[in-house]
C-alpha positions as CSV (number, residue, x, y, z in Angstrom):
1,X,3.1,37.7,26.3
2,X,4.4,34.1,25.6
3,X,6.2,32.5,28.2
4,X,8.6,29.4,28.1
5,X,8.8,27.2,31.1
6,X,12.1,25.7,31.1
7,X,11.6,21.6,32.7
8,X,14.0,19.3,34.1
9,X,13.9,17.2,30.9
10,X,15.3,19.8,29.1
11,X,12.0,20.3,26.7
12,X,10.4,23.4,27.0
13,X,7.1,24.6,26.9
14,X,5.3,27.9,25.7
15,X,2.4,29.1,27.7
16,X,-0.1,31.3,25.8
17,X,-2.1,34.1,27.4
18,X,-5.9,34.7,25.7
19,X,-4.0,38.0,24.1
20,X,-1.8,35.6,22.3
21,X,-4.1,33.2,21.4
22,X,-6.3,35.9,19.7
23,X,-3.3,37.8,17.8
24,X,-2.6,33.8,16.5
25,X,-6.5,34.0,15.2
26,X,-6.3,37.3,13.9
27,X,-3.3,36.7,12.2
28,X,-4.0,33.8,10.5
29,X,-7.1,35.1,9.3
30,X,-5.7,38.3,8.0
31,X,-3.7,35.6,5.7
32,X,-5.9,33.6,4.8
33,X,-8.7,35.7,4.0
34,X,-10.4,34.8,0.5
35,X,-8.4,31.4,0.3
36,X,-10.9,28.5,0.5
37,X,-9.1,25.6,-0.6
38,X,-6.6,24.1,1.9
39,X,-3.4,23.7,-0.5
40,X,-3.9,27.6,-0.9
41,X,-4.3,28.4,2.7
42,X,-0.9,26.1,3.6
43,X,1.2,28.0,0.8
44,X,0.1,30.9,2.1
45,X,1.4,30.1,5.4
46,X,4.3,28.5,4.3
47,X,5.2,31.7,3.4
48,X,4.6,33.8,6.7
49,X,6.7,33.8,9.7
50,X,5.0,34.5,13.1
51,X,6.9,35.6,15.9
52,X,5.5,35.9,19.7
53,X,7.6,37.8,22.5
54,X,8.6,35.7,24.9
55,X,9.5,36.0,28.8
56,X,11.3,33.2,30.2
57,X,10.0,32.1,33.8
C-alpha cells in the first residue's frame, strides 16, 4: 500500500512498497502489450488512469 508522508514544507511524498512497484510494472505492461513504437505506448497511457491506495502516516 502507498503511503504519503506529509513534510513540514507542505510537499508530500509517496512511498512505494515492492507490491506497488510490481502492480505499476504489471500494469503498464498489460497496456502496452504489442505497442512498439513510443507515440503508441504514450496514447495509450494517456488514456489510462492508475490509482494506488493510500495510507497516510
Amino acid at each position: 500500500m502507498a503511503f504519503i508522508i506529509e513534510n513540514n514544507n507542505g510537499r508530500r511524498s509517496i512511498r512505494l512498497n515492492t507490491d506497488d512497484i510490481i502492480n505499476i510494472v504489471r500494469e503498464y505492461q498489460n497496456i502496452t502489450y504489442g505497442s512498439y513504437d513510443y507515440y503508441e505506448i504514450r496514447k495509450k497511457l494517456d488514456n489510462f488512469d492508475l490509482f494506488l491506495p493510500e495510507d497516510i502516516i
